[in-house]
mmCIF file of the N, C-alpha and C atoms, coordinates in Angstrom:
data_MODEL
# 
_entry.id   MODEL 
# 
loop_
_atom_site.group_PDB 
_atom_site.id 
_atom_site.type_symbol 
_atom_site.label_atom_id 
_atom_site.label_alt_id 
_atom_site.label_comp_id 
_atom_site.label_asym_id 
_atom_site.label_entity_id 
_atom_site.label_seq_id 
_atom_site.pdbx_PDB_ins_code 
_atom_site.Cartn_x 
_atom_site.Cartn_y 
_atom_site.Cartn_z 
_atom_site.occupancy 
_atom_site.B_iso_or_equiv 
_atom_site.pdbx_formal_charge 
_atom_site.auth_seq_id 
_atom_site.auth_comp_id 
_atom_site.auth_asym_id 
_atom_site.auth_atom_id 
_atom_site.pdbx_PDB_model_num 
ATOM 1   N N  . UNK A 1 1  ? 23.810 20.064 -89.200  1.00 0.00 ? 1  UNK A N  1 
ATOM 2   C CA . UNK A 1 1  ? 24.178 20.731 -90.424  1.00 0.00 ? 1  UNK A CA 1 
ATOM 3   C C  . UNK A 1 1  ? 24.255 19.737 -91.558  1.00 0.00 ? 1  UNK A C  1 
ATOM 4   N N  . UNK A 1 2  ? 24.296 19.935 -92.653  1.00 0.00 ? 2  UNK A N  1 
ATOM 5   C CA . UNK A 1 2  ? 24.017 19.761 -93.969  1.00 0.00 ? 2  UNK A CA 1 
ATOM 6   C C  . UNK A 1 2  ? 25.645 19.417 -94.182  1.00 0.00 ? 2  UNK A C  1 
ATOM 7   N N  . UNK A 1 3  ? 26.303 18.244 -94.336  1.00 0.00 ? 3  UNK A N  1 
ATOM 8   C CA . UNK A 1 3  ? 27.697 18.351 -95.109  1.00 0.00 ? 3  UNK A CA 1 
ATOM 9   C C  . UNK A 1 3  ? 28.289 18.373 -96.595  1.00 0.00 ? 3  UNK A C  1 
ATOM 10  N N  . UNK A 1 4  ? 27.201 17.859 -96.796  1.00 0.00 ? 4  UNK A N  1 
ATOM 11  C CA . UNK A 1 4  ? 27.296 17.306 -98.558  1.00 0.00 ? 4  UNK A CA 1 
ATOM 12  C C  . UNK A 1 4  ? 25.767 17.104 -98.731  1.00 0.00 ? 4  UNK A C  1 
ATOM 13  N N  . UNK A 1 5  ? 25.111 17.378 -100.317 1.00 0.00 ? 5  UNK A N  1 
ATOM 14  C CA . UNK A 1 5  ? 24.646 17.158 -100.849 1.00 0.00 ? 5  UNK A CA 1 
ATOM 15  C C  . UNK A 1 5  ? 24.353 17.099 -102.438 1.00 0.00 ? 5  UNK A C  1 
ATOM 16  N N  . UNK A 1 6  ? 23.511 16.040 -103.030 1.00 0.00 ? 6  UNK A N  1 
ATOM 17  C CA . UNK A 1 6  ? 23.769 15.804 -104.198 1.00 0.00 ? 6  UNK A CA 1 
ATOM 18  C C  . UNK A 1 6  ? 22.508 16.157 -104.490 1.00 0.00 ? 6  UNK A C  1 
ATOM 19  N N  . UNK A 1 7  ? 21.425 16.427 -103.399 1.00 0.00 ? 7  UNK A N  1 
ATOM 20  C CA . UNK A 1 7  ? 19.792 16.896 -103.755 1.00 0.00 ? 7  UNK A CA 1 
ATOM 21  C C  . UNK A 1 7  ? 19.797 18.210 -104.631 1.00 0.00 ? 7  UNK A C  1 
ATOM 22  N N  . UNK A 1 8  ? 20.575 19.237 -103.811 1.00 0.00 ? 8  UNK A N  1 
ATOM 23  C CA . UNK A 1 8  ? 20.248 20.421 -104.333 1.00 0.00 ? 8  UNK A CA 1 
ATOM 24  C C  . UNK A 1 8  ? 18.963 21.089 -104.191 1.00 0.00 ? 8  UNK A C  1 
ATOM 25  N N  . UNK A 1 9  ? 18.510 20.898 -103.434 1.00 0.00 ? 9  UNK A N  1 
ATOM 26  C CA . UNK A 1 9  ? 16.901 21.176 -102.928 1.00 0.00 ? 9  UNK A CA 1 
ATOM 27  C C  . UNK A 1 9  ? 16.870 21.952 -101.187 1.00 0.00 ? 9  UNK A C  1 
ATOM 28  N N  . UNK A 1 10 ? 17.020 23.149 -101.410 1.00 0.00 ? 10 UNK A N  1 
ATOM 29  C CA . UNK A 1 10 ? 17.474 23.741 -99.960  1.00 0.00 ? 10 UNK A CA 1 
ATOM 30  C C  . UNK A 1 10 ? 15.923 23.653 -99.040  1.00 0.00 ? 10 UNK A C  1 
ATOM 31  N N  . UNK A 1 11 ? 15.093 23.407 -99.619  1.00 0.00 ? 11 UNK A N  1 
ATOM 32  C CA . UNK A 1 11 ? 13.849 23.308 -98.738  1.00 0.00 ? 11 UNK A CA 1 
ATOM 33  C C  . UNK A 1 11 ? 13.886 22.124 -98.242  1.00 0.00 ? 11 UNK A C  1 
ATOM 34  N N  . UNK A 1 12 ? 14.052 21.124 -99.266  1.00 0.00 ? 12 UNK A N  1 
ATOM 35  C CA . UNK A 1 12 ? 13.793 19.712 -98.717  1.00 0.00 ? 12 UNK A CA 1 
ATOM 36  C C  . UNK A 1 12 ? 15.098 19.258 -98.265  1.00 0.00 ? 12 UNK A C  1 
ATOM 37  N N  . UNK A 1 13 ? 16.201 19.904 -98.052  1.00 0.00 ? 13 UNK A N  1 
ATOM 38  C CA . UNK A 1 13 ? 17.276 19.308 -97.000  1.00 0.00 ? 13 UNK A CA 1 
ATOM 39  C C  . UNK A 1 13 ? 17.061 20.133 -95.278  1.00 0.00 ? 13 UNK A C  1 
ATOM 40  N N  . UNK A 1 14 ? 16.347 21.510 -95.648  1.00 0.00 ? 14 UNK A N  1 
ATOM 41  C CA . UNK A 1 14 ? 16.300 22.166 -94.470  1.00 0.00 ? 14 UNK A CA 1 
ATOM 42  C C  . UNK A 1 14 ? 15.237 20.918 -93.578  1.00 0.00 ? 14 UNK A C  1 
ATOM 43  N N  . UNK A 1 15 ? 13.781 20.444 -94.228  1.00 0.00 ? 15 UNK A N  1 
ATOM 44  C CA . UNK A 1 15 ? 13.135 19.852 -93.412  1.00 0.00 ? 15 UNK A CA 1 
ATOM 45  C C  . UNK A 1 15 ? 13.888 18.990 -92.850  1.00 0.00 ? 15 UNK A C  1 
ATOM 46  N N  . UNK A 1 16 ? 14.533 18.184 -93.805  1.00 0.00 ? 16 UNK A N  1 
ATOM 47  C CA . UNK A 1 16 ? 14.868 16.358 -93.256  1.00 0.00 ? 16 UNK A CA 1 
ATOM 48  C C  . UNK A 1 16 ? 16.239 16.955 -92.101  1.00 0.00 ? 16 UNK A C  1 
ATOM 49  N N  . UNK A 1 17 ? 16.914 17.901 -91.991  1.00 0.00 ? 17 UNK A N  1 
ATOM 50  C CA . UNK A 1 17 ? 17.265 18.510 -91.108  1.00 0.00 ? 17 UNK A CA 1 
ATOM 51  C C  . UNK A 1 17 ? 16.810 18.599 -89.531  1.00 0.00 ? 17 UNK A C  1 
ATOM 52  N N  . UNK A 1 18 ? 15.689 19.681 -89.920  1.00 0.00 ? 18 UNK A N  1 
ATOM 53  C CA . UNK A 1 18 ? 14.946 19.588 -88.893  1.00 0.00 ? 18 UNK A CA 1 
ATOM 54  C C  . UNK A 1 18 ? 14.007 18.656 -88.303  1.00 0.00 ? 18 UNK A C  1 
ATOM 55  N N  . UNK A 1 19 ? 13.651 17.925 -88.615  1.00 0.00 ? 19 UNK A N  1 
ATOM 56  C CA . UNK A 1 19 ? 13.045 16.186 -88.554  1.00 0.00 ? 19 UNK A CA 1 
ATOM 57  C C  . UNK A 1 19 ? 14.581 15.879 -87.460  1.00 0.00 ? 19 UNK A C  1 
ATOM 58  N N  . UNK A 1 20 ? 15.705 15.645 -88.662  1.00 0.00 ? 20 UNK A N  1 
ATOM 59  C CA . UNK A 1 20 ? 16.433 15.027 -87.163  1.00 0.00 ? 20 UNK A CA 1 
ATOM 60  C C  . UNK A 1 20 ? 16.927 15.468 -85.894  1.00 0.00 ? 20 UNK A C  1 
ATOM 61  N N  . UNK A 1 21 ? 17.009 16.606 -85.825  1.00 0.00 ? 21 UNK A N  1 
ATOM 62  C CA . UNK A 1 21 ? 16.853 17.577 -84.917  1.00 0.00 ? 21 UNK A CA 1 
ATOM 63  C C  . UNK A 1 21 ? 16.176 17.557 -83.632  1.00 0.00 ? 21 UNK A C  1 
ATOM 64  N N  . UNK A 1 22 ? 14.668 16.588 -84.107  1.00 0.00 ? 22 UNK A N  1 
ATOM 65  C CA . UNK A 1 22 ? 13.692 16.246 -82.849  1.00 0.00 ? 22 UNK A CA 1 
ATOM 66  C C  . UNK A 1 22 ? 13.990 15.198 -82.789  1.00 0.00 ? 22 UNK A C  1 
ATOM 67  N N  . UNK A 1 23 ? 14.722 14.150 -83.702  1.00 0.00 ? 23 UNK A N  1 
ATOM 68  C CA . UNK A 1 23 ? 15.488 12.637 -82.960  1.00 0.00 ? 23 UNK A CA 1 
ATOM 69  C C  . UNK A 1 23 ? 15.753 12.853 -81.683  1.00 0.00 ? 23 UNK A C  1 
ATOM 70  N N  . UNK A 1 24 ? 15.261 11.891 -80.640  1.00 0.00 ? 24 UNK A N  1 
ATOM 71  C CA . UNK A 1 24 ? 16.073 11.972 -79.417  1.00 0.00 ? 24 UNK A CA 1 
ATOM 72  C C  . UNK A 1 24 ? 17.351 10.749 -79.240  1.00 0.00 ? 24 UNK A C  1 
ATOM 73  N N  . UNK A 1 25 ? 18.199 11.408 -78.633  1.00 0.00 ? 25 UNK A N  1 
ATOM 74  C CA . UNK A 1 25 ? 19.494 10.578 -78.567  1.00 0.00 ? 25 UNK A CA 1 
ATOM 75  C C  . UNK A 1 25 ? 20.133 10.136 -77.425  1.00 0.00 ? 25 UNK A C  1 
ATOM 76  N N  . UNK A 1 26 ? 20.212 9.183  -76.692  1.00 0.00 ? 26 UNK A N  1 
ATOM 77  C CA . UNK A 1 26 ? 20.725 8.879  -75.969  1.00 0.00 ? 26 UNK A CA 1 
ATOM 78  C C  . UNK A 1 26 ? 22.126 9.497  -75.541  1.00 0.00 ? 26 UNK A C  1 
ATOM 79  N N  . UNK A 1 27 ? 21.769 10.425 -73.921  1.00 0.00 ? 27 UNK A N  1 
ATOM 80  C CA . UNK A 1 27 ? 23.505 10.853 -73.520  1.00 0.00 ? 27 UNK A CA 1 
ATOM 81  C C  . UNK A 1 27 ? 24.567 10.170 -73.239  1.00 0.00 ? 27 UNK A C  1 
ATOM 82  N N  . UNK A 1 28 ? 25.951 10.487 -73.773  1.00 0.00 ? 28 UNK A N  1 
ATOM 83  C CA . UNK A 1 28 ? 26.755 9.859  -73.791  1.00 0.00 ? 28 UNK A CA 1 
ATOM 84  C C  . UNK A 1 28 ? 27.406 9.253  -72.454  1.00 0.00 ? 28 UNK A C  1 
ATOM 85  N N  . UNK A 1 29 ? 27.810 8.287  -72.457  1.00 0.00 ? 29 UNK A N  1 
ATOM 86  C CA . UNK A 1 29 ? 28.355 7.923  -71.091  1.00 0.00 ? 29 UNK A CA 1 
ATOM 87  C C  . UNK A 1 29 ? 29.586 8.904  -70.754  1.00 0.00 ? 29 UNK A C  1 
ATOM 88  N N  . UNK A 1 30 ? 29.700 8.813  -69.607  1.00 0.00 ? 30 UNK A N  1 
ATOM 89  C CA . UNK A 1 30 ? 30.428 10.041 -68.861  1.00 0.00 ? 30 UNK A CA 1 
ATOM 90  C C  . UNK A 1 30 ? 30.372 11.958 -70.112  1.00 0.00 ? 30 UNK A C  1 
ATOM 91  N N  . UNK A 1 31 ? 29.091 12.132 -70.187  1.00 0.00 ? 31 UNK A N  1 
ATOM 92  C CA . UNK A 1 31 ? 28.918 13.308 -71.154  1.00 0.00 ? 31 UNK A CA 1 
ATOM 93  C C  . UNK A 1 31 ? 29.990 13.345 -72.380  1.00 0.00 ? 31 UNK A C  1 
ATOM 94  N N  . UNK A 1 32 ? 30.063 14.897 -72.424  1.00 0.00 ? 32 UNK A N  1 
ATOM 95  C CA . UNK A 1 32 ? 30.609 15.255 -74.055  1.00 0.00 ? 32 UNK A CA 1 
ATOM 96  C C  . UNK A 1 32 ? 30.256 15.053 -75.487  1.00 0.00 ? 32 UNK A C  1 
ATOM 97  N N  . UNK A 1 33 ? 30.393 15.499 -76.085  1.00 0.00 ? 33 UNK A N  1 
ATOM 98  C CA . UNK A 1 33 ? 29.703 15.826 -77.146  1.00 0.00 ? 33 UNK A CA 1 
ATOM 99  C C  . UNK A 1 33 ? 29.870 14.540 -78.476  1.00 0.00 ? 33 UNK A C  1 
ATOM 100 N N  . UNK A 1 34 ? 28.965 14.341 -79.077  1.00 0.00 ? 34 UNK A N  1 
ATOM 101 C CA . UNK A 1 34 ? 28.678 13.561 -80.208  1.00 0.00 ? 34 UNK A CA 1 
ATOM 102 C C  . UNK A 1 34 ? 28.220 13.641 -81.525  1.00 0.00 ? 34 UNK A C  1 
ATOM 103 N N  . UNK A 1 35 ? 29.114 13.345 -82.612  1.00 0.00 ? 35 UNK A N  1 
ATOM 104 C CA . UNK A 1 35 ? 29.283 13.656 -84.005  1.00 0.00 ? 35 UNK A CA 1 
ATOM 105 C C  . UNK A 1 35 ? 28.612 12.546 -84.342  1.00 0.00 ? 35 UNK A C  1 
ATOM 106 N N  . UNK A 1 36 ? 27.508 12.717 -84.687  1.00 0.00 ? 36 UNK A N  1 
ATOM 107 C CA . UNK A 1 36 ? 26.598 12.069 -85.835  1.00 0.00 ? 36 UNK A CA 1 
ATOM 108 C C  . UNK A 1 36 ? 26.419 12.116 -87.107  1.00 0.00 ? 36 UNK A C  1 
ATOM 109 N N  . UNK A 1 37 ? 26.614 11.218 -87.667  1.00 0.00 ? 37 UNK A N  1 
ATOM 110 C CA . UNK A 1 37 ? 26.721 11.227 -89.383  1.00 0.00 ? 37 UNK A CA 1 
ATOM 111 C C  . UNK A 1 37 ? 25.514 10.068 -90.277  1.00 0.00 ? 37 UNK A C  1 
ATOM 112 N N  . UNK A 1 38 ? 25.055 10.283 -90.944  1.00 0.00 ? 38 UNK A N  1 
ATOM 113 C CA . UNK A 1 38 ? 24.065 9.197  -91.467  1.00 0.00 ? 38 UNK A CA 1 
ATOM 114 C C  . UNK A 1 38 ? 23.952 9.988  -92.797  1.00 0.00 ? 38 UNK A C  1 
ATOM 115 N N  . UNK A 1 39 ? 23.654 8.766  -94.026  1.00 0.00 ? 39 UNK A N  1 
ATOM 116 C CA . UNK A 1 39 ? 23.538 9.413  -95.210  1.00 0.00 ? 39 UNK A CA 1 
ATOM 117 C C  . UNK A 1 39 ? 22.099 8.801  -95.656  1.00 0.00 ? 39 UNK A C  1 
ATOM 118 N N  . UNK A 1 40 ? 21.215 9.488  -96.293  1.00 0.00 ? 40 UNK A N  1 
ATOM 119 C CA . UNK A 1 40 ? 20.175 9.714  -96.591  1.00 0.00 ? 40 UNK A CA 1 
ATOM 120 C C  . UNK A 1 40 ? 19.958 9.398  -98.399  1.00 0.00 ? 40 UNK A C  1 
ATOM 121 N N  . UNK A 1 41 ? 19.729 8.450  -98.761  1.00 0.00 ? 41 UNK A N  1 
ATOM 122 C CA . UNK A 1 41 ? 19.284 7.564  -100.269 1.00 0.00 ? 41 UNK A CA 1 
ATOM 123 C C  . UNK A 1 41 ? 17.918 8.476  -100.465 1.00 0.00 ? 41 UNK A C  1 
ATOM 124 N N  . UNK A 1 42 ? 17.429 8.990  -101.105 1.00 0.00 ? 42 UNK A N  1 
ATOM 125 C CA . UNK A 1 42 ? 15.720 9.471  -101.527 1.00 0.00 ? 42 UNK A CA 1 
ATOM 126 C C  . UNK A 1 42 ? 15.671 8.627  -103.085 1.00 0.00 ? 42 UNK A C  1 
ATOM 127 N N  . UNK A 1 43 ? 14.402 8.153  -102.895 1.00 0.00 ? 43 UNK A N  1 
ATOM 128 C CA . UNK A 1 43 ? 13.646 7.673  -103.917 1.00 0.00 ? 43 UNK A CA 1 
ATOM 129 C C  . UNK A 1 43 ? 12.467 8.537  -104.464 1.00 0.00 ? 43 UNK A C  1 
ATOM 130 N N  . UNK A 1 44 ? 12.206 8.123  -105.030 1.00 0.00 ? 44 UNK A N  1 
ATOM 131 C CA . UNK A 1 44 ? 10.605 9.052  -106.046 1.00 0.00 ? 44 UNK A CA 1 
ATOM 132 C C  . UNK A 1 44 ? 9.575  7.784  -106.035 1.00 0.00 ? 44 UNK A C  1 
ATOM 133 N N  . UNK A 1 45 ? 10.493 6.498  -105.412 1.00 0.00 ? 45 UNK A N  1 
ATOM 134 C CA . UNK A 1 45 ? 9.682  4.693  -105.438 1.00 0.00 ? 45 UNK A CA 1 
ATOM 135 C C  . UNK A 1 45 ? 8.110  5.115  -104.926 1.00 0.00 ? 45 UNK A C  1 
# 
């Protein structure tokens, strides 16, 4: 999910969404669940 954004661009947050979505992630030792957070800079560079 989407927590914050300053894009304002619901198409181009849905992709970069779904992009990480197919990240694969290593399972956690002894299971349970994992909160991932990363913030995303875009340039026009």
């Amino acid at each position: 999910m989407v927590q914050s954004t300053s894009l304002h661009n619901t198409s181009v947050e849905r992709c970069i969404l779904q992009a990480v979505q197919r990240w694969p992630f290593p399972a956690p030792e002894g299971g349970g669940i994992v909160i991932f957070n990363q913030r995303f800079v875009l340039s026009r560079d």
